[in-house]
N, C-alpha and C positions, 0 to 999 in steps of 0.2 A: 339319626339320619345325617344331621350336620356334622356330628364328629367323626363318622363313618367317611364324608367327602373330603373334609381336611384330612385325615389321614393316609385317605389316596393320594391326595394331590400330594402330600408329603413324601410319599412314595415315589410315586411320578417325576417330584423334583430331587430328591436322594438319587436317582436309579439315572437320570436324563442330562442333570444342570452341566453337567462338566462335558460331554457331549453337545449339548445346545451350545454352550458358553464358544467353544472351541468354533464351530461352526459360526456365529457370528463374530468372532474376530477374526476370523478369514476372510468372511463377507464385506469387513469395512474394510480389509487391507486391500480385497478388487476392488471396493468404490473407489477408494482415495487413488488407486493406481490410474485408474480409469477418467477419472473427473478432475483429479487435481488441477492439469495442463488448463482449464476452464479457469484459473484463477486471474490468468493475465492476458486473457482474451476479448472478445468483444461485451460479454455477459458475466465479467466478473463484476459488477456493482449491482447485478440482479440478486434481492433476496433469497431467488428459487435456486442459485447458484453458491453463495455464498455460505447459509444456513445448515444445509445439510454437511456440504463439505466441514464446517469449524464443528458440526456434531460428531460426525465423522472421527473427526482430527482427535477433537478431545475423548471421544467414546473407547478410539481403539487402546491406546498405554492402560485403559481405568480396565477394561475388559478384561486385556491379559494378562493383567497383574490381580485381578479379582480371581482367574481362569489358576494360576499359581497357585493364587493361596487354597484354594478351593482342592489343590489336586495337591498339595504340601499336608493338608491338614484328611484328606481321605484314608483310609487305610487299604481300599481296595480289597480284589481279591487275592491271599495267597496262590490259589490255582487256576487257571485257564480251564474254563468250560464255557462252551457254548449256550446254554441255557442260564449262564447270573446272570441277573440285569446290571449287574457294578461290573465296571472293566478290572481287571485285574493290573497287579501294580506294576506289572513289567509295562504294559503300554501305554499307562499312566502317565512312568518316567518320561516315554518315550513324546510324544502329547508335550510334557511340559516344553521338551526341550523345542518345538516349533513355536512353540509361547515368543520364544525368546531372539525367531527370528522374523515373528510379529512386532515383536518389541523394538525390536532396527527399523521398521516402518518401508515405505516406498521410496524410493531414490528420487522421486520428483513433489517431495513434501516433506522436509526436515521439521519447518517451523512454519508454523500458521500466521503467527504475529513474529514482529521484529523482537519484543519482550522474551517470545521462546528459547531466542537465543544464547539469552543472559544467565538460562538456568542450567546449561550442561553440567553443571558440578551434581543438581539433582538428579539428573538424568545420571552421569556416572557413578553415583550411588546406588541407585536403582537396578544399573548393571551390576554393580557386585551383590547386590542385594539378592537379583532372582538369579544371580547363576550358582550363589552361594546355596539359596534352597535349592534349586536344582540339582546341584552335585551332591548334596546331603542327602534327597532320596533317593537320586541313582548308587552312592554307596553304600545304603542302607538295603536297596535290595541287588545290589548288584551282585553276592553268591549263586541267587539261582536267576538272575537275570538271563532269561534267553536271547534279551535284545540289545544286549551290551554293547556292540559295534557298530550298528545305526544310530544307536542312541548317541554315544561317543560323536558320532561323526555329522549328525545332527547341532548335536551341543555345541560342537566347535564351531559350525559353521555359522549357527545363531549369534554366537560370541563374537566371532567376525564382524559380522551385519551390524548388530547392535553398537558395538565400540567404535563401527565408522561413521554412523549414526550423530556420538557424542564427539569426535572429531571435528565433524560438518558443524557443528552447533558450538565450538570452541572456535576453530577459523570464522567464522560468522561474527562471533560477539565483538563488542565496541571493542573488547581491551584488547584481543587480537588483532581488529583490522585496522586500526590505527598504525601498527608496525609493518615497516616493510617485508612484503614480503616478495618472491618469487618461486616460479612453479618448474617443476623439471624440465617444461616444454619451451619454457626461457632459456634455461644455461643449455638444452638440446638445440635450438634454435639458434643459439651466441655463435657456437662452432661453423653452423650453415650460412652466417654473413644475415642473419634475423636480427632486430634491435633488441635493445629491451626498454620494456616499458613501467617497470616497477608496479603492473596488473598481474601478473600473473600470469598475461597474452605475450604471445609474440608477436610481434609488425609482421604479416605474413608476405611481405614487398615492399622494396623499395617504390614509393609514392611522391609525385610530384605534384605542384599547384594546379590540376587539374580536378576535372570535375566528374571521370569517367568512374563507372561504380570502383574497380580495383582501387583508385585514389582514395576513395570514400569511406573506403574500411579501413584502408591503413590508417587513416583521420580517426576513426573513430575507436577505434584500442589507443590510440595517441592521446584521445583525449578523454578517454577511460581512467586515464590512471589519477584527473584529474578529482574525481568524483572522490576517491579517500580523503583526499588536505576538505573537499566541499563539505564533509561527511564526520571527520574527525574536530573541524574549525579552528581552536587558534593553531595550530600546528601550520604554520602561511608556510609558501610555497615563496624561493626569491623572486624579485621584481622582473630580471629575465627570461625567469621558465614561464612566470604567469603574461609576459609580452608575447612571446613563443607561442602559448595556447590560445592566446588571444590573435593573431597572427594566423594561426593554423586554421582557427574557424571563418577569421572572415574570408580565407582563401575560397571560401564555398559561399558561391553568389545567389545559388539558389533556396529560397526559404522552405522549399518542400523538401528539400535533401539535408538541408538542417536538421528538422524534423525529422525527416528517417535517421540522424546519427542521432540524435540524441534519443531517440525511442532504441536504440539497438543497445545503447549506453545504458539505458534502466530497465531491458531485457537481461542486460549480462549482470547488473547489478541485482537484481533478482535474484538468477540463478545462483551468485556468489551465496547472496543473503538465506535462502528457502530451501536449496534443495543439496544434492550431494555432489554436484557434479565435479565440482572444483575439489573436490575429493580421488573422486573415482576418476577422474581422467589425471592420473597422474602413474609411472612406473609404479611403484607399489599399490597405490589401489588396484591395476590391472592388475597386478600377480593377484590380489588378495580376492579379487573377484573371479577370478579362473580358479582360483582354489576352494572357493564357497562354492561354484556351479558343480566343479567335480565333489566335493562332500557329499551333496544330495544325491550325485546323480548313485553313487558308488551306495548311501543308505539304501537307494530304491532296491538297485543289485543285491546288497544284504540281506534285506528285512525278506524280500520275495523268494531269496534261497534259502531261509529258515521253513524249517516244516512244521516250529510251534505257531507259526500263524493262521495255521489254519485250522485251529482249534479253538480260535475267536468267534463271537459271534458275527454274524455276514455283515452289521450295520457295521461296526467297528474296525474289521477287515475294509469295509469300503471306506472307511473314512479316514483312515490311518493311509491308504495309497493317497486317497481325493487332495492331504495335506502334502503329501511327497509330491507328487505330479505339481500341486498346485505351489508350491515351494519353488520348483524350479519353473514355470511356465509365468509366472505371475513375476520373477526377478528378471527374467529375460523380455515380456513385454514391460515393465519398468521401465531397462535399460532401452527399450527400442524406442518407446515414448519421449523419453527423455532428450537422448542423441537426437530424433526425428524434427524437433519443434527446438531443440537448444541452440542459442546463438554462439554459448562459448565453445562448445565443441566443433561448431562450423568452422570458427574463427583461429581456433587452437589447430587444427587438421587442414588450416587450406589448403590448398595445392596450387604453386606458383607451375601453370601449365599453359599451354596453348591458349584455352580455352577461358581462363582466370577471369576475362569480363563476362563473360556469359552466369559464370558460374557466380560470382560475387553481383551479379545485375540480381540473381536469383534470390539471394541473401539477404540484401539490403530490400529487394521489393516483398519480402515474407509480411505478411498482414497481423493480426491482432497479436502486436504485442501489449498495448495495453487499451482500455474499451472504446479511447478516441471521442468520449462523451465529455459537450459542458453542461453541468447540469444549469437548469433553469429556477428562479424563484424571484417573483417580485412582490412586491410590498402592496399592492392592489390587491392582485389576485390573490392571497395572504388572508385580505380582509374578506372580500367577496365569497373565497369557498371557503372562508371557516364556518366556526362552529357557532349557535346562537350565543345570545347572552344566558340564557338560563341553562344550558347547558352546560356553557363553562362554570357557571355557581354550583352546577351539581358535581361537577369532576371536583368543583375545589372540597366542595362537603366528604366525598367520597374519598378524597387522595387519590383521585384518579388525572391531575392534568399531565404529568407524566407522558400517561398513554393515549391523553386524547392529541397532545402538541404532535406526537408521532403518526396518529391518523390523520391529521391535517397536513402532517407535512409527504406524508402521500397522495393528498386529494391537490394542494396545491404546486407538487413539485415534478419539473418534467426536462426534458435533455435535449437536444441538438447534438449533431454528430458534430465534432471541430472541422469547421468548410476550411479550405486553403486559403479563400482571402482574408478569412479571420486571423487563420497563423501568419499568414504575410502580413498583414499590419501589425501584428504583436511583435514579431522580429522586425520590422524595420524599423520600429519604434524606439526597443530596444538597444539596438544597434546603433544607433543614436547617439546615445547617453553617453557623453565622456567617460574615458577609462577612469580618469584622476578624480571621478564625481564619489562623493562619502556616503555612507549610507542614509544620514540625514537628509540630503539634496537629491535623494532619486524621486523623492517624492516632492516633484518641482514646484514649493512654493505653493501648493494646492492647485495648481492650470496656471500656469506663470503666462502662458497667453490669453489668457483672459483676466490677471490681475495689472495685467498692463495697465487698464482701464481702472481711474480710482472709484467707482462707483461699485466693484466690485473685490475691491484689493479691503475695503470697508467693511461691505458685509459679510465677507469670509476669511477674513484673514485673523479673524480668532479663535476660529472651528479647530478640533483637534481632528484626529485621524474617525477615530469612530463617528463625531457630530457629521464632517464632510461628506465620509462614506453615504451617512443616512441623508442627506442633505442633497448630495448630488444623484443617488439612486430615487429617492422622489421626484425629481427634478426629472430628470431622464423619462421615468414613467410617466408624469404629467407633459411635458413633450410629445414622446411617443404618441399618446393618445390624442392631442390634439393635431397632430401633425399627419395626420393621415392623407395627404394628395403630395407627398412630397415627392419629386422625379430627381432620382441625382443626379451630382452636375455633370458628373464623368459617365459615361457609361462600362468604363473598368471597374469601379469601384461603386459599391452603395453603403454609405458610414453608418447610413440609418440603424441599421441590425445588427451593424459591427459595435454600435452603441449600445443597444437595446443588450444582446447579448452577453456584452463585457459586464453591463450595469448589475442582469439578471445574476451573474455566476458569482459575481462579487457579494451580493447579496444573499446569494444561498450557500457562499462560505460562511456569513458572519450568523445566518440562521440554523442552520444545519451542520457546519463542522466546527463549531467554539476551539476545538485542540488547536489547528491552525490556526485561528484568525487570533488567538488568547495575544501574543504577545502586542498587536497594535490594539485590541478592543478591549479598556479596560474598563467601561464602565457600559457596555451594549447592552444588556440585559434591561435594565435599567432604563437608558436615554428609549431604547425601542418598548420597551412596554407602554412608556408614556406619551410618547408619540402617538401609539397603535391607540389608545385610550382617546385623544385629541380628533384620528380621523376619524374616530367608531363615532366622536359628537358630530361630526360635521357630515357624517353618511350613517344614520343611525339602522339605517336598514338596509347596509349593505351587503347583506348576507341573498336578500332579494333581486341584488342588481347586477350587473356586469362591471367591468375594469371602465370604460367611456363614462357611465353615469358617474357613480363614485370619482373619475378625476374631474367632470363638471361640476361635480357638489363642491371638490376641494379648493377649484379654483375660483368658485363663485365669493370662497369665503375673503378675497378683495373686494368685493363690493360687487363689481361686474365683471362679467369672463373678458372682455373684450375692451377693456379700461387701455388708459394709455401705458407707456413702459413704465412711468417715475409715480405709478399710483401708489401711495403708502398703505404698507401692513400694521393693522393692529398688533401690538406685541404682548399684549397681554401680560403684563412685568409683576402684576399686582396677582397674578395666580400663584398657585403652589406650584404647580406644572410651569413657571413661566418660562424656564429654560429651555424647555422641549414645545411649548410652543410655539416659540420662538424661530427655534429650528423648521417646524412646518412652515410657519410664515415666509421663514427663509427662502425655502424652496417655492414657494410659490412665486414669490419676488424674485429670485433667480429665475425662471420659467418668462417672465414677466421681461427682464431686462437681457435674458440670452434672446428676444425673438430679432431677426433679422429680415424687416418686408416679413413675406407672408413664411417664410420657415426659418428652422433654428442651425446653427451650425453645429453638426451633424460631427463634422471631421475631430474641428478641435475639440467635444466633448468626449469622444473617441479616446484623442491623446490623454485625456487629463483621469479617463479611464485605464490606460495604461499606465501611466503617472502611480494610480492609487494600488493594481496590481500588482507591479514592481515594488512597491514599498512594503505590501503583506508580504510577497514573495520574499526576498531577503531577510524581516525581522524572524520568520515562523524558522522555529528550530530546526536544524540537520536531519537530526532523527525520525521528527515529523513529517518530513519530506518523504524520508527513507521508510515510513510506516505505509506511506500511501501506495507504494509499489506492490505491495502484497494487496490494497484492496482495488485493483482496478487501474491505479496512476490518476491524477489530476492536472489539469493541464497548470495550473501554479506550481506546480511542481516541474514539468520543462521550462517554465520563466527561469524557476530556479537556477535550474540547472545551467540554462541558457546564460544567466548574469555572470553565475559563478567562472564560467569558461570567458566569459568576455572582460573577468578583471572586474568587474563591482562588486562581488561580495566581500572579495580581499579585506576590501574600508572597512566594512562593518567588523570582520575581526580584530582588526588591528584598532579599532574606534573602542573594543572590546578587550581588548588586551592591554590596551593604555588605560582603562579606566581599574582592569585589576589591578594592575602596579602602584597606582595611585591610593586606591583605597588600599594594599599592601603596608606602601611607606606610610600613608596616613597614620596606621595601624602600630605600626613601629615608630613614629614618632611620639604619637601618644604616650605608650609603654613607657619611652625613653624620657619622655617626662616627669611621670608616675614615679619611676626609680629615682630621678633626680631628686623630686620632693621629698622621697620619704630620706 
């Protein structure tokens, strides 16, 4: 009886798979067509949104190249009848060659990650590879092939798709976009009195220090082109052009119009990075896409005017139109999706008309280009909704803290949408900072307004970047929590949350995204485990309590909550932990010495939180920056961007380029020595 069911099913899947197979890699090219534009939306840092699409992404090339071999290696039927359960090998061939323009993918999803882009050489491998089997079985039985000219026209038009595919994913990679480039719609442009901007955009009007939308755009392709020198790093930009873009941005007074250029600036760099359009909007991708559209359309005409089709079985006959129909229906909403919700194509086709403010007001006010979430996570709440202690001994026994650190960091992690006053004080903060400031000194002296005071220039003035972080995010939270009647002094402004907030996001970079925070946190792992170990003694049942209990437990550990300002911390020197409890102590003493009368200043701890922002922002690599735009955008990643255009991240390269020189000659000095001696 059981080898009787295996054998059906054997059957089942001999007579079906290539059939089923074809049919779900059609299915994932509607989802990704359909779902992709959700990646740089409001709900692209949702798992329910991400997950499926990168299954998606990676299921569809493994499908149709499974789908290939599968139909490379059948031998099919020599004859057309209606009643074989095996397709015969004429519509096999024909089947494969849609393969191939699944394997081109959807025009609004080249590359999932920025990494994908790096591999076009495999991907144009892959291309020779299945069109090489492909053209092997269609010669093979092309004698009695009856479907020889849809097939053909099929093929070709797959080949197309696919090779503009590996194109998109070659303009993409570092080693291409590091070089200049420009796009037809530039030197078509040059002739009509258009600038050029070495993007690949044209200035679509002349623009003046105004702040009306048409000004706004032309700023922001102007300052587009900035983002490759930000992207590529030491390849610096002269000290004029970078005066120039620094110049151009402060002409815009308004901090929520900042904001929109700079979100329009890592919509278009998106599109450059992910998808085809910087492809396909150019003369020859048009022709090459009016020629794909007519291939299929001209197979439908073919295949329908043969009278051997209808000597297929009906499932087969329907499924062979369902891929024609859906070949051409599925590239045409692509391209409508794509133009619909793309910035570069707005911005490439503007139309200097009557109407240009109305129509660029439209443009610039387009909504979710990236999710506009800070995420939240603080070091209380951390403790409070974790996991017991016996529970973590059993993940460890199990090999399982992995996956419990990630259920906790669901339970305790949560987001605010970025409010305006928050980005208003992060830009005007920014905007602050001298031009001539290096990369060392953005990170001012750890609160240079508050080391004024020697009593604190003492106790932190030997923290490094990681101790401070966790130093000043305690601190913050133990404020917050005791500072609850606090009224701000302005009623424009409340620092409180603009604190609270910056502290939080800061904090759930250094827990939750190590890739970025890696280059200032080199020992976080570490100083935070033992810390975390320190407050679980002094709240040993905080799993029980809320954020208020647990910051009373920690701040009791001075003796009394309510002690004077200059009450000394035990430091415990004599511990193994002594360094890290040190650091708590720290903060508790900080906590202690920031109170001012009955609350804390709010403002300045604010700044010294920008202070610490701007510093991760500039060390965290180009790249990393450039990875975050595919999942969502992070708003350290407009600091980024924002420093970069204002002339400070310059320093850092060239702080970085003197140091490869250096170590260079070193290097050659050395040698030169070596020879001498011997």
């Amino acid at each position: 009886m059981a080898l009787s069911i295996t054998d059906n099913a054997k059957k089942l899947w001999d007579a079906w798979n290539i059939r089923g197979l074809i049919i779900l890699s059609l299915s994932l090219q509607a989802y990704l067509i359909l779902f992709a534009p959700l990646r740089k939306g409001r709900f692209a840092k949702k798992f329910y949104v991400r997950w499926p699409i990168w299954f998606a992404y990676l299921s569809a090339d493994r499908v149709a190249i499974y789908t290939i071999g599968l139909i490379f290696s059948s031998d099919g039927n020599s004859t057309c009848t209606s009643t074989s359960p095996s397709p015969p090998k004429d519509i096999l061939v024909f089947w494969a060659s849609f393969l191939l323009l699944h394997l081109g993918g959807p025009d609004n999803i080249t590359s999932y990650a920025l990494e994908d882009n790096e591999f076009w050489k495999r991907h144009l491998f892959v291309l020779l590879l299945q069109v090489g089997f492909t053209l092997y079985a269609f010669l093979k039985s092309f004698s009695k092939n009856e479907l020889w000219l849809p097939t053909i026209l099929v093929l070709f038009a797959g080949i197309m798709k696919y090779a503009e595919r590996n194109v998109a994913l070659f303009c993409a990679s570092f080693d291409h976009f590091g070089k200049d480039w420009v796009s037809p719609h530039v030197k078509r442009g040059a002739g009509e009195g258009k600038g050029e901007t070495g993007t690949g955009l044209p200035i679509p009007i002349q623009f003046h220090d105004t702040e009306d939308h048409t000004s706004l755009l032309g700023t922001t392709v102007q300052l587009f082109g900035n983002i490759k020198s930000a992207l590529v790093g030491p390849l610096l930009k002269k000290i004029e052009e970078q005066k120039r873009i620094r110049r151009t941005l402060l002409t815009i007074r308004s901090s929520g119009k900042v904001l929109q250029v700079l979100e329009i600036e890592l919509s278009l760099l998106y599109e450059v990075l992910h998808t085809k359009l910087s492809v396909i909007d150019s003369k020859s991708g048009f022709n090459l896409r009016i020629a794909n559209f007519g291939c299929i359309l001209l197979a439908i005409i073919t295949f329908s005017l043969a009278k051997w089709h209808y000597q297929l079985r009906e499932f087969d006959m329907l499924l062979t139109y369902g891929l024609l129909i859906a070949a051409l229906a599925l590239d045409s909403l692509s391209i409508m999706l794509l133009v619909k919700y793309s910035d570069w194509y707005a911005i490439a086709h503007f139309k200097d008309t009557v109407k240009k403010d109305a129509a660029s007001e439209k443009l610039i006010g387009r909504q979710h280009r990236w999710c506009k979430e800070v995420p939240q996570l603080n070091c209380l709440t951390y403790h409070v909704k974790g996991m017991p202690v016996w529970l973590n001994k059993l993940a460890d026994i199990l090999h399982l803290r992995s996956s419990l650190k990630v259920i906790k960091g669901f339970r305790c992690e949560s987001s605010w949408n970025l409010e305006p006053k928050l980005w208003s004080f992060i830009y005007y903060e920014v905007r602050e900072i001298p031009a001539d400031t290096r990369i060392d000194e953005v990170w001012l002296e750890k609160g240079k307004k508050l080391l004024k005071d020697g009593k604190h220039k003492e106790m932190l003035g030997e923290l490094d970047y990681t101790q401070s972080l966790l130093v000043w995010h305690i601190a913050t939270e133990l404020c917050y929590q005791e500072d609850t009647n606090y009224e701000p002094e302005s009623k424009r402004t409340n620092y409180r949350p603009i604190c609270k907030h910056l502290s939080d996001y800061m904090f759930y970079l250094a827990v939750k995204q190590p890739t970025i925070m890696a280059p200032v946190l080199d020992n976080w792992s570490t100083v935070f485990k033992k810390i975390s170990k320190r407050i679980q003694s002094e709240a040993p049942w905080s799993f029980f309590l809320n954020e208020e209990n647990v910051s009373e437990k920690i701040l009791k550990m001075t003796g009394e909550k309510n002690g004077s300002h200059s009450v000394e911390v035990e430091m415990h020197n004599d511990d193994d932990d002594g360094d890290n409890v040190e650091n708590l102590s720290k903060a508790v003493l900080l906590v202690r010495n920031l109170k001012q009368g009955d609350h804390y200043p709010w403002k300045v701890m604010s700044i010294i939180w920008v202070e610490l922002m701007c510093y991760a922002a500039i060390n965290c690599r180009p790249n990393v920056h450039a990875q975050q735009i595919s999942q969502g955008g992070e708003l350290l990643t407009l600091v980024w961007l924002l420093m970069n255009h204002l002339g400070l991240g310059t320093k850092y390269y060239a702080t970085l380029r003197d140091k490869i020189r250096e170590y260079e000659r070193g290097e050659s000095e050395s040698e030169s020595e070596e020879d001498s001696g011997a």
